[in-house]
C-alpha positions as CSV (number, residue, x, y, z in Angstrom):
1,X,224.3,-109.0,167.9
2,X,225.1,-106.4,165.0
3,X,228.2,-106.4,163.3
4,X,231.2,-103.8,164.4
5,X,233.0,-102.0,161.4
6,X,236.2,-100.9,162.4
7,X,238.8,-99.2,159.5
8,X,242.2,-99.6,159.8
9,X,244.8,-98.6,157.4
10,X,244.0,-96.7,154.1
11,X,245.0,-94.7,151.3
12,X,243.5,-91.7,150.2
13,X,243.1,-91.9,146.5
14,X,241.0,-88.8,145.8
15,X,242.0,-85.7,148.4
16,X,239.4,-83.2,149.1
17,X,240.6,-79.8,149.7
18,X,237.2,-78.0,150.8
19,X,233.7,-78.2,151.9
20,X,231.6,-80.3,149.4
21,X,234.9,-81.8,147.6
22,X,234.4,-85.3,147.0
23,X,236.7,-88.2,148.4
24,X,237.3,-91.5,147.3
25,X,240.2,-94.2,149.7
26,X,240.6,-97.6,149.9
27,X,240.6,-98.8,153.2
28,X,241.4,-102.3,155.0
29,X,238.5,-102.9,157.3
30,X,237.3,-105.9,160.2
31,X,233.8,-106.6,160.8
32,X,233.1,-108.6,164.0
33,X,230.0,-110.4,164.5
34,X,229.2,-113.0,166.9
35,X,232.7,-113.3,167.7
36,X,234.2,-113.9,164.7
37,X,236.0,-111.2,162.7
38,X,236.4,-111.0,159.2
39,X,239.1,-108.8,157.2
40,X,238.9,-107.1,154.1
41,X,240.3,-104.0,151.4
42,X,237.2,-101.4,150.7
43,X,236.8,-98.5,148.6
44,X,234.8,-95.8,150.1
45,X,233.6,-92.4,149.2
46,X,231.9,-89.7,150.4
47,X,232.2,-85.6,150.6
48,X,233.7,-82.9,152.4
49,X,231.7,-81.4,154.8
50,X,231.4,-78.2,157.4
51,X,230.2,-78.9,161.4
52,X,230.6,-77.6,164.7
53,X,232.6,-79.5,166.9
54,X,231.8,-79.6,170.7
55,X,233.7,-76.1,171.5
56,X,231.5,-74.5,168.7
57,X,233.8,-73.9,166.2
58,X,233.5,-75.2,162.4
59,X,235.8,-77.9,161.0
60,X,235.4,-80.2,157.7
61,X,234.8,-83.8,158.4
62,X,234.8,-86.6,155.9
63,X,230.9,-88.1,155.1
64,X,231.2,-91.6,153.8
65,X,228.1,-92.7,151.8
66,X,229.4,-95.5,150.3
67,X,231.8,-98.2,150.5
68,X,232.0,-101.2,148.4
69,X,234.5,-104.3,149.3
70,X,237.2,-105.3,147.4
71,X,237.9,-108.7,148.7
72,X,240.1,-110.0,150.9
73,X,243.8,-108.2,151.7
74,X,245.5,-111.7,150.9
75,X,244.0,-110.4,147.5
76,X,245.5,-107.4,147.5
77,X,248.1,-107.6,144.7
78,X,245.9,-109.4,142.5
79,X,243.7,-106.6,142.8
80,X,246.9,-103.8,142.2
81,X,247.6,-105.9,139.3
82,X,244.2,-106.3,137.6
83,X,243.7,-102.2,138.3
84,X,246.7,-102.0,136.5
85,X,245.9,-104.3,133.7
86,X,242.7,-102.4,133.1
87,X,244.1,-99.3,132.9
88,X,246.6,-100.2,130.5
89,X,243.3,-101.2,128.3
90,X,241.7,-98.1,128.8
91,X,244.8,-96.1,127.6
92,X,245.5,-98.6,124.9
93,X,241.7,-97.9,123.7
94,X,242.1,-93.6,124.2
């Protein structure tokens, strides 16, 4: 049986505004396969794009083309806190 992706919560963490605009969220997300279902944080990212819904008329929908796990949501605030960490590096090293 193949796996079943489904995204639950996220957060939005680079907002397109128009048509070819990229977008970047993190998003908590289950996979189920074979009956067992496994949780975890994602980053995923992706573009802006124009389509014609089913009346005809054009509206912008989000294209993911990638999406990269994080780890676990137990995880979660080591992850905050190592983003954090490293960005005090970077700005440290500007």
């Amino acid at each position: 049986m193949c796996a079943q992706y489904e995204d639950h919560e996220s957060v939005m963490i680079l907002e397109p505004e128009e048509e070819g605009d990229s977008l970047k969220k993190i998003v908590r997300t289950t996979r189920t396969e074979d009956g067992e279902t496994v949780e975890y944080v994602s980053l995923k990212s992706g573009h802006i794009e124009s389509t014609e819904n089913m009346e005809g008329e054009k509206v912008l929908v989000q294209r993911i083309s990638d999406s990269t796990s994080l780890g676990s949501p137990e995880y979660i605030d080591e992850l905050a806190e190592g983003l954090l960490e490293l960005k005090e590096k970077i700005d440290n090293n500007s």
